[in-house]
MIROBA-214278 format. One line per 5 residues: number of its first residue (from 1); their letters; for each residue x, y negated, z negated of C-alpha. Coordinates in Angstrom, 1 decimal. Example, Ala and Ser with C-alpha at 12.3 -4.5 7.8 and 13.67 -1.06 7.14 Angstrom:
% MIROBA-214278
1> as> 12.3:4.5:-7.8 ~ 13.7:1.1:-7.1
% end
This chain:
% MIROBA-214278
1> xxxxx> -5.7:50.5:-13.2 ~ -7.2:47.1:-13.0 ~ -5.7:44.4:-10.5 ~ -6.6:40.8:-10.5 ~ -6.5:38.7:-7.6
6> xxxxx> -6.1:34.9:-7.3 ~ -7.0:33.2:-4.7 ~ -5.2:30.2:-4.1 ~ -7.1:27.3:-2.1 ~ -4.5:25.5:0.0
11> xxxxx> -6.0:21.7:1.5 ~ -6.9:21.6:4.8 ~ -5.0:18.9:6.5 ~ -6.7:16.3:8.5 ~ -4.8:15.8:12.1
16> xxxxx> -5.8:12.4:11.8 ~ -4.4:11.5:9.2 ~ -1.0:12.6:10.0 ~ 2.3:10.4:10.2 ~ -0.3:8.0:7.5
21> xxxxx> 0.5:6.8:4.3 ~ -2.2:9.3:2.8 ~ 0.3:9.9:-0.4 ~ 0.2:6.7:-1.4 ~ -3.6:6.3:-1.8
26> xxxxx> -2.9:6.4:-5.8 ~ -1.2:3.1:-6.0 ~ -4.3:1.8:-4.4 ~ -6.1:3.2:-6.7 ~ -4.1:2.0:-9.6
31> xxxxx> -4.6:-1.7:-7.9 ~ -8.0:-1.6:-7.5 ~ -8.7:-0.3:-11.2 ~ -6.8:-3.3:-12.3 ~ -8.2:-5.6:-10.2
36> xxxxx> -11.9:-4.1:-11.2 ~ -11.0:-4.5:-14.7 ~ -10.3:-8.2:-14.8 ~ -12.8:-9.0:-12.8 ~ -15.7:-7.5:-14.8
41> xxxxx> -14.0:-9.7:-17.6 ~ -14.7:-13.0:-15.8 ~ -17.3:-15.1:-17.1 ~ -19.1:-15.3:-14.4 ~ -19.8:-11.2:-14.2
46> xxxxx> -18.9:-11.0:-18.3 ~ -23.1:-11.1:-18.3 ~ -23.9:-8.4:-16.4 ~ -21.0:-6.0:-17.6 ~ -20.8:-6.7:-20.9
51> xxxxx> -18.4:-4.0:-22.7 ~ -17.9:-1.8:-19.8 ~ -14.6:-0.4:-19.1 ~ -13.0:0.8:-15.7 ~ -11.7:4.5:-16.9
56> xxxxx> -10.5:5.7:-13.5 ~ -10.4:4.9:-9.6 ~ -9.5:7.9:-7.1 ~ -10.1:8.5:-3.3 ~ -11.7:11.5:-2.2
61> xxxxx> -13.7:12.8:1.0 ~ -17.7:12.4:0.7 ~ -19.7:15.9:-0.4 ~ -22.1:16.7:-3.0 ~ -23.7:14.3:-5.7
66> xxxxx> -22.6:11.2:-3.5 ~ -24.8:12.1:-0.8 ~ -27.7:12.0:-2.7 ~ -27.2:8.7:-4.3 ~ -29.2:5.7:-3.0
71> xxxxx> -26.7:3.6:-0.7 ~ -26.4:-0.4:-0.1 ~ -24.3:-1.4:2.9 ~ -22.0:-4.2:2.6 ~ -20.0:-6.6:5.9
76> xxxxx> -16.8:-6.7:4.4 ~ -14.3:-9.3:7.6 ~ -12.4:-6.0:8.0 ~ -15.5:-3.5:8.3 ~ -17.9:-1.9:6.8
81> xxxxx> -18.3:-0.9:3.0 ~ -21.0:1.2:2.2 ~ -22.1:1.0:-2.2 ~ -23.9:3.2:-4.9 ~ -23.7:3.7:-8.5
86> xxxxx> -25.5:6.0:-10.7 ~ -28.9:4.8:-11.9 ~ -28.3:5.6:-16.0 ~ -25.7:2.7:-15.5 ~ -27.3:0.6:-13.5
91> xxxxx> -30.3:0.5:-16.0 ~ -27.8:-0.2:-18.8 ~ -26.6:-3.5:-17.0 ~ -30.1:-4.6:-16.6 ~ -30.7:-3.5:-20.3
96> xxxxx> -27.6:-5.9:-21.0 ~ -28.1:-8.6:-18.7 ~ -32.2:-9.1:-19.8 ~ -31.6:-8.5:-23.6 ~ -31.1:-4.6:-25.7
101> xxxxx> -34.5:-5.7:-27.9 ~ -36.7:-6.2:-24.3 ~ -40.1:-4.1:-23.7 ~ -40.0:-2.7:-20.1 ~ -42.4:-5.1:-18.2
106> xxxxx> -43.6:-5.6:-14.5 ~ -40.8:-7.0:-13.5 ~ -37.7:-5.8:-15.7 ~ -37.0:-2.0:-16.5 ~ -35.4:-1.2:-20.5
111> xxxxx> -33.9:2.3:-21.0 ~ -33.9:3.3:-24.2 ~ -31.1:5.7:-25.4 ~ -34.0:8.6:-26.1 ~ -36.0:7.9:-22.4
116> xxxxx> -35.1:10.0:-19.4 ~ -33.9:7.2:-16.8 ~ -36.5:9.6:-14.1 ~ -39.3:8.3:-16.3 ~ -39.1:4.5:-15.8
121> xxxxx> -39.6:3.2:-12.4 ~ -37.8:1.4:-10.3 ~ -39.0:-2.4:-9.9 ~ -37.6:-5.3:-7.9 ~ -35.2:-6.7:-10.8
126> xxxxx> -33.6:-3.2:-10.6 ~ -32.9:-3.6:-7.0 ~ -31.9:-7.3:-7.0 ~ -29.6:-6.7:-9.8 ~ -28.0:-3.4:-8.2
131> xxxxx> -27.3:-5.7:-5.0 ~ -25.6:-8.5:-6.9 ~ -23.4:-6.1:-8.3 ~ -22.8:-3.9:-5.2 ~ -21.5:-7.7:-4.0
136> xxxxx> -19.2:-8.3:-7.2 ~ -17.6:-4.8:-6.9 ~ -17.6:-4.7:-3.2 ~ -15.6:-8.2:-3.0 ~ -13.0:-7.2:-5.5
141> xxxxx> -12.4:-4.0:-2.9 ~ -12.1:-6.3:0.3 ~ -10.0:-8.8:-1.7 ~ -7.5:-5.8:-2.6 ~ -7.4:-4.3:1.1
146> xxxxx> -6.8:-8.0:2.6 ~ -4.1:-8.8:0.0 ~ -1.9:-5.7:1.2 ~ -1.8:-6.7:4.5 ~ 1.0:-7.5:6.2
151> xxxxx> 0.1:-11.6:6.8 ~ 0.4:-10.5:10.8 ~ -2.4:-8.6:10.0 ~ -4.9:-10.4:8.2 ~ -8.6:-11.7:9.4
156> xxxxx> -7.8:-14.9:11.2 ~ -11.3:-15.5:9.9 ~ -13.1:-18.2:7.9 ~ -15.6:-16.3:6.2 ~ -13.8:-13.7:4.8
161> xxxxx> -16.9:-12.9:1.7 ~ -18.8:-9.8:1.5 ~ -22.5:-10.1:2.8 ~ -25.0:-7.7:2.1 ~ -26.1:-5.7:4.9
166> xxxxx> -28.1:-2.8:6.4 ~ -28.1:0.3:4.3 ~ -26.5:3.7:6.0 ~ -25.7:6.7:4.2 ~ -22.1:7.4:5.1
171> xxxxx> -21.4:10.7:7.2 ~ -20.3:13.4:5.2 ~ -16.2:13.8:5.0 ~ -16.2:9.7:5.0 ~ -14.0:8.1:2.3
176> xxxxx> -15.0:7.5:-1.2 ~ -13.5:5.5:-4.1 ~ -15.1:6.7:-6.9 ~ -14.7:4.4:-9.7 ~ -15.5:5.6:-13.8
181> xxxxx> -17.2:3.6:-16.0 ~ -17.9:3.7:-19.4 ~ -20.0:1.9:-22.1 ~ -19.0:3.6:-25.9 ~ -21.3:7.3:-25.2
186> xxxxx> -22.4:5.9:-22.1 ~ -20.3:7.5:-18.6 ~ -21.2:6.7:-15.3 ~ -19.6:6.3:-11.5 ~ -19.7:3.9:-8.7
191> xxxxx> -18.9:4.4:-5.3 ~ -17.5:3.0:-2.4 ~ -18.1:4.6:0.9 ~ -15.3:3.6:3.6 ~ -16.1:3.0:7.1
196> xxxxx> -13.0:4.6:10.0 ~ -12.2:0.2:10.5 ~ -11.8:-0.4:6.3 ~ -10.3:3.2:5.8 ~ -7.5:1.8:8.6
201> xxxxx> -6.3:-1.0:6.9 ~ -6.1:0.4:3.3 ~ -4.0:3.0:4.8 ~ -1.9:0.0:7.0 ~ -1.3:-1.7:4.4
206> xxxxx> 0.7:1.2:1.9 ~ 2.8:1.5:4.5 ~ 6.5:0.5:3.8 ~ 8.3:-3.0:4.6 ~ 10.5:-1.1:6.5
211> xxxxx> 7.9:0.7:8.7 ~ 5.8:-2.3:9.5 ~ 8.3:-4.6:10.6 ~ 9.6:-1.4:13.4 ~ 7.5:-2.9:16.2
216> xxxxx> 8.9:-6.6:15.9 ~ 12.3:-5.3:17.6 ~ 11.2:-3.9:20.5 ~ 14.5:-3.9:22.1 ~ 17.6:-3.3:19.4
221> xxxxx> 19.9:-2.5:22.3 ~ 22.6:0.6:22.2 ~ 24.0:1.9:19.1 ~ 27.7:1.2:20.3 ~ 26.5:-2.3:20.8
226> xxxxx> 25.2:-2.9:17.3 ~ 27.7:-0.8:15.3 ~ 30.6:-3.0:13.6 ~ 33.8:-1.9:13.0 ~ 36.9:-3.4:11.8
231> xxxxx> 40.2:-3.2:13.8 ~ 44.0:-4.0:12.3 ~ 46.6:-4.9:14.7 ~ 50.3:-4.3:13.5 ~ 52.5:-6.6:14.9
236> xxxxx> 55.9:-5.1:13.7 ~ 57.3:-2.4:12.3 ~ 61.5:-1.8:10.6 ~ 63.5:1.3:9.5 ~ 66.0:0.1:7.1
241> xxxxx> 67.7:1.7:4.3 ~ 66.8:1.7:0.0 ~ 69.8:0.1:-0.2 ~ 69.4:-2.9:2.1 ~ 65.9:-3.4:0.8
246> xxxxx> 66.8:-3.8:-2.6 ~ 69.8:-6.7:-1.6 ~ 67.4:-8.7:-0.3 ~ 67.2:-12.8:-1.4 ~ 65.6:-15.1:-0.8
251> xxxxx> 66.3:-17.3:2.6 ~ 67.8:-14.0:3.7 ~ 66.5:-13.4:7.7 ~ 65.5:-10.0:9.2 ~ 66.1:-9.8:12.8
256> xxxxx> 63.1:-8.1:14.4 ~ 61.8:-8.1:18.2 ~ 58.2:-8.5:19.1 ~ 56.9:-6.2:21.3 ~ 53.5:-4.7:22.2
261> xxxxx> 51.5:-4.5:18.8 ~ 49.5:-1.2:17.3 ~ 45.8:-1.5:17.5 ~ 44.5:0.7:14.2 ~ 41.1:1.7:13.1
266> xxxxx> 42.0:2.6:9.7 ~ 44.9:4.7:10.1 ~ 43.9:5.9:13.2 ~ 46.0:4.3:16.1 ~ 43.9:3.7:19.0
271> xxxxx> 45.8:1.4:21.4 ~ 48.9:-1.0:21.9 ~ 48.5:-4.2:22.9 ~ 50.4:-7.6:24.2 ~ 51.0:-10.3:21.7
276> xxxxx> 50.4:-13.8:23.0 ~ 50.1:-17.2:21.9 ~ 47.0:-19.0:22.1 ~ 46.5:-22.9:20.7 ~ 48.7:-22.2:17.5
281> xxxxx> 47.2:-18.7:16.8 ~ 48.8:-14.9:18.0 ~ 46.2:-12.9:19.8 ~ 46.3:-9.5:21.1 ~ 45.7:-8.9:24.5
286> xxxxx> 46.7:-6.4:27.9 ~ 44.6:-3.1:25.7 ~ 46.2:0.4:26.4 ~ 45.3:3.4:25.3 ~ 47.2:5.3:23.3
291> x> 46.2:8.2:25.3
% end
């Protein structure tokens, strides 16, 4: 008799990132696709992206093929933001941007559908270009992460653009947007390596309304202090028969005495207390228990 076992791969939790808005990294993702989208339709970056289309955004912890790939480093105000993108998509934005019916020369790189992209070498177009769009993609990420922010929590900064800067290859387990592209036949990815500084405020800023505005009442006071409640007081109460109910007029009188009133908390009676007269108005005062 054959048995089959499955094993079933359960995800390591990171203690780190406990108590964090971790869950919620989709809807980031979601924004960030959109925002990716429009802005690769802008004029200004229309002539480097041409038809390309954003097919998917997720987050996921830094192993295999990224490592490899040839990182640019980026000074985003809230950190640092770390950029590569496969080279078979890079060379079809330079293929857009300098014309499909160009000849590869000294200084601009073609690749032809039917050319392995490990075949033409890289020149300093290719590197320029994979910079200025680095810059494009990495300033559409900053903008996104700044605009979450709680306004408390936004760079008080003037220069808030993305600068190019020294290159690092992020530590392995580091954050990574990967972001899907596509050209008709042509698939690609981009990526975004997150420093511990950016990674904090995308995660700060999915948290709740209702969890970020916690620390700005320090001091809420007792729960019996805060906690309303309505009292009733009944000021008089009289037996009197079906009978004598029902001959009522109107003008007629009923005699009653006032005497100390019922303090209710719904139909609950809690205490009895003195009627008074204060400026025109009965108040209840002198509180017993009923106890």
């Amino acid at each position: 008799m054959n048995t089959t076992q499955s094993t079933v791969h359960y995800e390591v939790l990171d203690p780190c990132l406990l108590g964090r808005p971790v869950h919620r990294l989709p809807v980031f993702a979601a924004q960030l696709r959109e925002d990716l989208a429009q802005a690769m339709r802008l004029n200004v970056h229309r002539r480097y992206w041409g038809t390309f289309q954003v097919d998917d955004v997720a987050f996921s912890r830094l192993d295999g093929n990224e490592a490899r790939q040839r990182w640019l480093g980026f000074a985003a105000p809230a950190g640092q933001i770390a950029f590569a993108m496969e080279r078979k998509v890079l060379l079809s934005v330079l293929n857009f941007r300098y014309g499909r019916a160009a000849k590869p020369s000294s200084s601009t790189a073609v690749l032809d559908p039917a050319v392995d992209e490990q075949a033409v070498r890289v020149t300093a177009t290719e590197e320029r270009l994979a910079v200025v769009l680095g810059q494009q993609l990495a300033g559409t990420l900053a903008a996104r992460i700044e605009s979450n922010l709680p306004a408390g929590s936004r760079d008080a900064g003037e220069d808030e653009s993305v600068k190019p800067g020294a290159a690092a290859q992020p530590g392995k387990g580091s954050w990574v947007i990967t972001v899907s592209l596509s050209d008709g036949d042509l698939q690609g990815k981009v990526w975004f390596a997150l420093d511990k500084q950016v990674m904090g405020n995308v995660l700060h800023g999915l948290l709740p309304e209702r969890d970020t505005g916690t620390k700005s009442n320090k001091n809420p006071g007792p729960l019996a202090a805060r906690l309303q409640v309505g009292l009733n007081g009944r000021l008089v109460s009289k037996e009197t028969t079906l009978g004598a109910m029902f001959d009522l007029r109107v003008g007629d009188v009923i005699p009653i005495s006032l005497h100390r009133a019922d303090v209710m908390l719904e139909d609950s009676r809690l205490f009895t207390a003195a009627v008074t007269e204060h400026k025109g108005k009965l108040c209840l005062t002198n509180f017993e228990d009923i106890e």
